[in-house]
N, C-alpha and C positions, 0 to 999 in steps of 0.2 A: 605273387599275383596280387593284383591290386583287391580287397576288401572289399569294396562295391561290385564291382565285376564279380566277385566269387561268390556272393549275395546275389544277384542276379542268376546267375547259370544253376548254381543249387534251387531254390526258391521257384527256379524258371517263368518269372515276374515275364522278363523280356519275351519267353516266346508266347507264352499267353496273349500277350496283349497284340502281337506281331498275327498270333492267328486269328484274333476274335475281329481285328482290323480286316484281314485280308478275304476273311469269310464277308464280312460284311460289305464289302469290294466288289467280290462276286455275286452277292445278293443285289446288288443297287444297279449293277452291269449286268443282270438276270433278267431283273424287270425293264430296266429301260432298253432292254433289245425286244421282251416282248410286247411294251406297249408302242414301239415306234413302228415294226415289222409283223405286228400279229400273228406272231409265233408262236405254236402251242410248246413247242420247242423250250423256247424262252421262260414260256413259266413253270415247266417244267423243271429247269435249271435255276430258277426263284424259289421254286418248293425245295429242291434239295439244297439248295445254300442255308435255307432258313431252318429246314431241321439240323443241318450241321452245326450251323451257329446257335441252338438251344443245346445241342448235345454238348458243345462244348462249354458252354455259359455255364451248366449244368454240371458240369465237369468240374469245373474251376469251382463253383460256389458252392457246392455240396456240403466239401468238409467245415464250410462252415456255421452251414446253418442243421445239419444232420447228425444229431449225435446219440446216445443211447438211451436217452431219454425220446426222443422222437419215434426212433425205432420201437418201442415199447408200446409207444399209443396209437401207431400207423395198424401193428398187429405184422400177421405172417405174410396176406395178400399185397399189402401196401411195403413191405421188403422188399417182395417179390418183383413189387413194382419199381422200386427204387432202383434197385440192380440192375434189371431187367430194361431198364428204359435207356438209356444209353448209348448199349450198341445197338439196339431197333434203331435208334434217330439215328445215328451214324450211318447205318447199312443203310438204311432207306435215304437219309441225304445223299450219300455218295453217288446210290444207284440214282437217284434224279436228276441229280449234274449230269454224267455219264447219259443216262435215256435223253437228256433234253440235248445236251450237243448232238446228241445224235438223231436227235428228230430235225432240229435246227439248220442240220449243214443236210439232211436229204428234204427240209422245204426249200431251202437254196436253191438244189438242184433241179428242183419239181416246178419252180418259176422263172428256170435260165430257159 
């Protein structure tokens, strides 16, 4: 297997950047459906793009600016928090994509 490529897929550089793009895709396609359609819908699906794309930023950049010396001055509540914040943005992104296409496609119907 080619060296580069194996670097890649290990490291998983490529899908990082594949998802931090594609979040960001959604987010910019979130807002400009709710500001052309005033759709609460829309920004609905703007809020959960944007926490997905912090959870994930968050994700990626963590181990490098987080290490056990930080952990030590943040204390017990601020782990807590570190941990802890993550899948909240996740879950809560997800469910706002999710709520707002589905607010979305029943204001659709509410103005056919």
């Amino acid at each position: 297997m080619n060296s580069s490529l194996e670097t890649l897929i290990q490291n998983g550089l490529l899908l990082d950047a594949f998802g931090v793009v594609g979040l960001g895709l959604i987010g910019l396609a979130a807002v400009r459906l709710a500001r052309r359609n005033q759709s609460w819908g829309g920004t609905m699906m703007a809020c959960g793009a944007i926490a997905l794309l912090i959870a994930r930023l968050y994700v990626i950049l963590s181990p490098h600016f987080i290490n056990d010396d930080v952990l030590h001055r943040i204390g017990p509540v601020g782990i807590s928090v570190t941990y802890g914040l993550p899948p909240i943005l996740l879950t809560l992104g997800l469910a706002g994509v999710v709520w707002g296409l589905w607010g979305h496609e029943r204001w659709l119907k509410e103005n056919r």
